[in-house]
C-alpha positions as CSV (number, residue, x, y, z in Angstrom):
1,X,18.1,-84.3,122.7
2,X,16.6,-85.9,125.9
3,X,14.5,-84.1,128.2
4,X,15.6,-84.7,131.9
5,X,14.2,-83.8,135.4
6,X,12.0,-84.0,138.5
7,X,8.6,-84.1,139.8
8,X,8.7,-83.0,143.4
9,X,6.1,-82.1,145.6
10,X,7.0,-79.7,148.9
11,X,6.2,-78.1,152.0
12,X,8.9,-75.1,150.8
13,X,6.6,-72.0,149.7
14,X,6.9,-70.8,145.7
15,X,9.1,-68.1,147.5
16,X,11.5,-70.8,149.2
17,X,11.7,-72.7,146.6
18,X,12.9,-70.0,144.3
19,X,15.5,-69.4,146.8
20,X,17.2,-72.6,147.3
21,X,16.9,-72.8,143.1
22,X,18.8,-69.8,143.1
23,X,21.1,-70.3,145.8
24,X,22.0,-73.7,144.6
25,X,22.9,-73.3,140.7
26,X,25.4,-70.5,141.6
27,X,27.2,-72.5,144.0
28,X,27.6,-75.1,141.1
29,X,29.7,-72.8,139.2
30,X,33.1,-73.0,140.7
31,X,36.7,-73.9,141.3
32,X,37.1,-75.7,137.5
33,X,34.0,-74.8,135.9
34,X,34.5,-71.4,136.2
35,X,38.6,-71.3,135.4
36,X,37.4,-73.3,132.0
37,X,34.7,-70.5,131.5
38,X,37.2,-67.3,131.8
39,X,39.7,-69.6,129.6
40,X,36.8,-69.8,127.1
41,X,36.1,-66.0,127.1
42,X,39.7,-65.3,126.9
43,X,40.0,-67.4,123.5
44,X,36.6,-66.4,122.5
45,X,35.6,-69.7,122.4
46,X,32.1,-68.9,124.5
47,X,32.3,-65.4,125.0
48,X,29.3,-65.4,126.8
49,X,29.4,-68.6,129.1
50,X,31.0,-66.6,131.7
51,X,28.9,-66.5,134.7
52,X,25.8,-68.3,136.0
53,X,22.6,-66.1,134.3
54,X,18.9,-66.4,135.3
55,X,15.8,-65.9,132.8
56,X,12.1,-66.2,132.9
57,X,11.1,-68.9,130.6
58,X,8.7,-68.6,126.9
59,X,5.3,-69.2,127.6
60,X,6.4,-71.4,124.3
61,X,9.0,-73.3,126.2
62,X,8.3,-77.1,125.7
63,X,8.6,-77.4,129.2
64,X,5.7,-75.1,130.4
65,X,2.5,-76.7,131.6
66,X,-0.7,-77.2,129.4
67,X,-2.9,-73.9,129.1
68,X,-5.0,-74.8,132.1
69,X,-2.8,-75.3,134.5
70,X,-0.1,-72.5,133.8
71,X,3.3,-72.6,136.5
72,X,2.6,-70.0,139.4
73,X,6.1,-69.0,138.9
74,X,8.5,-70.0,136.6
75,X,12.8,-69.4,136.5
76,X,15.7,-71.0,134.3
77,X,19.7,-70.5,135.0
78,X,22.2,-71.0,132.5
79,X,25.5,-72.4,134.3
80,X,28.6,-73.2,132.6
81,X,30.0,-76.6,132.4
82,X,33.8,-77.4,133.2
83,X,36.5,-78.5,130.7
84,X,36.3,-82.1,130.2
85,X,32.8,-81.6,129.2
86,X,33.4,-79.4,125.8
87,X,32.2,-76.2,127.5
88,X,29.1,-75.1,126.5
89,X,26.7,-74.8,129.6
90,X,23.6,-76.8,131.6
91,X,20.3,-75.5,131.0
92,X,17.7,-75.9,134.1
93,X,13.9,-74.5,134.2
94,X,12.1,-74.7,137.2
95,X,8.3,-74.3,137.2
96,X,6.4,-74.3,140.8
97,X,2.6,-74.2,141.7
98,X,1.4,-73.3,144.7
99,X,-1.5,-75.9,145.1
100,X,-2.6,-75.1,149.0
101,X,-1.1,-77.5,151.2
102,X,1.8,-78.0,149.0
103,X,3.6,-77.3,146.4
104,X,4.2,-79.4,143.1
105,X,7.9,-78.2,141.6
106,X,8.8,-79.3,138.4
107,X,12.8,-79.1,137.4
108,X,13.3,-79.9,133.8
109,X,16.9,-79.6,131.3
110,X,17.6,-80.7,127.7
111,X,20.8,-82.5,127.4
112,X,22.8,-84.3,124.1
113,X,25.4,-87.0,124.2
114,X,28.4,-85.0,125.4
115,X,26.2,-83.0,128.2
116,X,24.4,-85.6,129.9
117,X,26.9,-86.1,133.0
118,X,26.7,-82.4,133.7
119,X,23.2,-82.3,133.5
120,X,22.9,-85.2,135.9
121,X,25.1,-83.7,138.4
122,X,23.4,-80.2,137.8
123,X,19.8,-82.0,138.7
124,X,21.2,-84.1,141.3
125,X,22.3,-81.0,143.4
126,X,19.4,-78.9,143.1
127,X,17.4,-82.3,144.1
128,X,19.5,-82.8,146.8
129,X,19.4,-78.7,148.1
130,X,15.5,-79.1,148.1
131,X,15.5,-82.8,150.0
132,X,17.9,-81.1,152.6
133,X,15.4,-78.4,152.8
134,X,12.0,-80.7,152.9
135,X,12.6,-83.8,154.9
136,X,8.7,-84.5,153.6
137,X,9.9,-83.6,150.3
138,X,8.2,-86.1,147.4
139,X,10.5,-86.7,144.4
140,X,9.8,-88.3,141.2
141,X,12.6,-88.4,138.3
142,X,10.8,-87.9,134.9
């Protein structure tokens, strides 16, 4: 399992930033991705991979920060993946500090073999939403 992501840091308040998180991973989940989920459901293949689903990450997620410096906020979506990747779906957690002047966001997924591409392009397009957002915007890929 490899451990993929971004270290960005942003003029966009925690609030902001939760926003164009949110706004962006639904709009991921269209057109094939979400004809290939229904198919799924219908053959109960992945009952359950049927729509784009937000949760509040474990404190004992392996992606939360050490004890001293604990995210300010914290969100992960769960969006299902199109056909040609063998269903299943993409993973994202986002974890944002409000440090004063700025804000350091931290995006982070857990992909295998056969998910990497849709990982990529998931992480690519919530980059991208946030660089379109923050023309200041600092990005690092971890």
């Amino acid at each position: 399992m490899r451990i993929s992501g971004f270290d960005m840091s942003t003029d966009l308040t925690v609030q902001e930033a939760a926003s164009v998180f949110q706004q962006t991973a639904a709009s991921l989940f269209t057109g094939t991705a979400k004809l290939s989920a229904r198919l799924r459901r219908l053959t109960n293949q992945l009952p359950d991979a049927q729509r784009v689903e937000f949760f509040t990450p474990l404190s004992e997620s392996p992606f939360t920060a050490p004890e001293n410096d604990q995210a300010d906020y914290c969100v992960g979506v769960s969006i299902p993946k199109a056909a040609g990747s063998d269903g299943g779906v993409v993973i994202v957690q986002l974890f944002a500090w409000d440090r004063g002047d700025h804000r350091d966001i931290r995006l982070r997924s857990a992909s295998a073999i056969g998910s990497s591409g849709a990982t990529r392009q998931v992480l690519a397009a919530l980059s991208q939403a946030y660089a379109a957002r923050d023309t200041r915007l600092k990005i690092q890929e971890v």
